[in-house]
N, C-alpha and C positions, 0 to 999 in steps of 0.2 A: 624578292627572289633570293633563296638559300645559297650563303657561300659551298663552292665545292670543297670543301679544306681538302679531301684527300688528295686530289689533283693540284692543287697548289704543295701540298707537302713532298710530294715525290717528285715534282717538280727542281723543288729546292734542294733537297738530296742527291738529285740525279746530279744538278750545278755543285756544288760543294765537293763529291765526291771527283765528277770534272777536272776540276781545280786541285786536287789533291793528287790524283793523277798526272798534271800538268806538273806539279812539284817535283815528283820522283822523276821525272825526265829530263826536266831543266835542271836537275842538283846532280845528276848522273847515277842515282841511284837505281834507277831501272835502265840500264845503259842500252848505246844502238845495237841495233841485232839481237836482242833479247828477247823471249817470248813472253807478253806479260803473264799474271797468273791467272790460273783457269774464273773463270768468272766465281763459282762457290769459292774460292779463297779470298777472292777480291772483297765478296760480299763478307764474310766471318771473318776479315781483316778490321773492315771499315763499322760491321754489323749494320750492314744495311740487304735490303734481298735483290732478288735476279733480276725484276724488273729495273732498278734501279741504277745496278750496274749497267747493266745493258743500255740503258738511254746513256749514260754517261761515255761509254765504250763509242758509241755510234757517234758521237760528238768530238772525242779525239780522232774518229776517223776523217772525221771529215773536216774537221780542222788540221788534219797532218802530220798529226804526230805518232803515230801509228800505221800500219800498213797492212793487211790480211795476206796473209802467204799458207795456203789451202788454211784449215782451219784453225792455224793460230792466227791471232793479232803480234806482231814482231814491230818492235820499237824503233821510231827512223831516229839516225842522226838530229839532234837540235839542227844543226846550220841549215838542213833542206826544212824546215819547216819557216811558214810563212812569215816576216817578222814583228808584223801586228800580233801576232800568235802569240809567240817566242818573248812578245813584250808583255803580252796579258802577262801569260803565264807565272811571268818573273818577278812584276808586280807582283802578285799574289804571292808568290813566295816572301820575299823581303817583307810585305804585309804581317804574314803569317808569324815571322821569327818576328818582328819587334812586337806582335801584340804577345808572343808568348814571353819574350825577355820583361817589357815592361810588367806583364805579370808579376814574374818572378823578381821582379825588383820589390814592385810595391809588396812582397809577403817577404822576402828573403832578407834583404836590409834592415825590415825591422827585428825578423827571427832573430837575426846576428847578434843587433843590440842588446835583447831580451835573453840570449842565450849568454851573450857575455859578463850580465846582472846574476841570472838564477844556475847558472851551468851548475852539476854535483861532481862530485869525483867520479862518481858512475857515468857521468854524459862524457867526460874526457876522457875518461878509458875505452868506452864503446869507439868513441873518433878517435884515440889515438889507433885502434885497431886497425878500424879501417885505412886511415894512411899508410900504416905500413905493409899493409898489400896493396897500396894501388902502384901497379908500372908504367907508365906510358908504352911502353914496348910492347905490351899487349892490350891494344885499345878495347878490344871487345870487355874482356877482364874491368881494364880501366872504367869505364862508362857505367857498367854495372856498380860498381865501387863508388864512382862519381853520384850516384841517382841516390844510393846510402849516404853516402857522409851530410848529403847537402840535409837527408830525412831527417836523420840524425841532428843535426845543428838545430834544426826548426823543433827538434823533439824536447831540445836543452834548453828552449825559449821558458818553459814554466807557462805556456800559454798553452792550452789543451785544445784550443776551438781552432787557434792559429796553429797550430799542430796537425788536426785531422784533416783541415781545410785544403794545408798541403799535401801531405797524404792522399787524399780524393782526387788531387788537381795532376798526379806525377805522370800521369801517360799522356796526358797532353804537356808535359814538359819535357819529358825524356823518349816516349814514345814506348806504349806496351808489347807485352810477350805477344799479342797477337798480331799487331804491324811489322813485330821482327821475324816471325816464322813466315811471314810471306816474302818480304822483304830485305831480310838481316840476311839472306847470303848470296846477295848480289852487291859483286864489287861497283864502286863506284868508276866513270866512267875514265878519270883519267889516273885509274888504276889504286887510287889513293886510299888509306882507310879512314873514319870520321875522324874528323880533325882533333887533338889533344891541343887544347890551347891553355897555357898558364903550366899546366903539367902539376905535377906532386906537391912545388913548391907554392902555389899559388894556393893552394889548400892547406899549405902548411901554416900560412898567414893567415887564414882565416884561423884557425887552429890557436895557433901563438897569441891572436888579438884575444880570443876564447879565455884561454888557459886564465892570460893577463889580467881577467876583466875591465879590460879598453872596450867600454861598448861603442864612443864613435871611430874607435880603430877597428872593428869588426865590421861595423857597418858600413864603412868607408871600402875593404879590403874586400866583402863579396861585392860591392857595387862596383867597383874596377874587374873583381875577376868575372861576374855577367857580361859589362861590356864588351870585353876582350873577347869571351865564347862567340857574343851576338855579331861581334864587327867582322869576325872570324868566318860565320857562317854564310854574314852577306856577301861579306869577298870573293867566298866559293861561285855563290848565285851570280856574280856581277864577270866572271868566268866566262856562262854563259851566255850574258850580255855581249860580252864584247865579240863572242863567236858569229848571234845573230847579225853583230854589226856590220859583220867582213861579209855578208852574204848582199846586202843593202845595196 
């Protein structure tokens, strides 16, 4: 008997995208009382099609984190949502951010090194540029600046494969133009905007290790300032942790 791949495939999809959905609600990105986005954005966010959404959509309904109010879907409070739910969900989160941090370890830490052996005068002038337009004051601005410098530094590596490698991998590390046009202008739930952690000066260190060619000082100094982003993000998640808790 012939596998049905297709029906397993959108299967899979439909759960993934679930799960990804369950993210932006437990991190407060799609905050309560919000309507989500029309299903076509959902799908040309995620690049997946209508059927897919839609089995995904049916499944936060009916797991609770959703609520249909005439023909939108409107986003409930995390704490009325059930807390086995509220628990999947959050796993998956915290999942999510360290298998993306440890990525970024294993290619970023070596970059550093490799960047602070082959760096040109040209790799330092590009990064110095970019530090000195990044503000924390204006995170939107910042984050964009942040997803460059970090490019930049893996670019100063003298490794061209570990170069493009990252390059190909940045929207699953920073999250593309296409997650943020659905996405990117909704505030997060308790008002806040994505968190700056380390700030200016924590890339300045990377930077100074750069300049020095201290490669186990560059690679010591992004592997503290990854942590700090990652432990920074769980913290947020674990936010909502503690909201499911009080419902318990």
């Amino acid at each position: 008997m012939g596998l049905e791949a297709g029906e397993i495939q959108r299967s899979t999809l439909a759960e993934t995208l679930t799960t990804k959905l369950r993210e932006q609600i437990l991190s407060g990105r799609l905050g309560a009382g919000m309507p989500l986005p029309t299903e076509r954005n959902i799908g040309l966010a995620f690049g997946v099609g209508r059927t897919t959404v839609r089995e995904a959509l049916r499944s936060l309904l009916a797991a609770g984190f959703v609520e249909r109010q005439g023909k939108k879907l409107i986003v409930r409070d995390p704490r009325s949502v059930p807390p086995r739910e509220a628990d999947h969900g959050a796993i998956a989160v915290r999942a999510s951010i360290q298998e993306v941090f440890d990525t970024r370890r294993l290619l970023e830490v070596e970059g550093a090194r490799l960047a602070a052996r082959n760096r040109t005068p040209e790799d330092l002038a590009a990064l110095r540029r970019v530090l000195d337009r990044m503000n924390p004051a204006d995170p939107e601005d910042y984050h964009a600046l942040d997803e460059e410098f970090h490019t930049l530094v893996m670019a100063a590596s003298g490794n061209s494969i570990l170069a493009q490698v990252y390059r190909t991998s940045r929207q699953m590390f920073f999250k593309g133009p296409a997650f943020w046009r659905v996405f990117g202008q909704l505030s997060l739930a308790d008002g806040a905007p994505p968190p700056v952690v380390g700030g200016r000066q924590s890339h300045e260190d990377i930077y100074q290790a750069i300049d020095a060619k201290d490669a186990e000082g560059a690679a010591r100094v992004v592997a503290e300032h990854l942590t700090r982003v990652e432990r920074a993000l769980v913290q947020r998640v674990g936010r909502t942790d503690q909201q499911a808790a009080a419902i318990r």
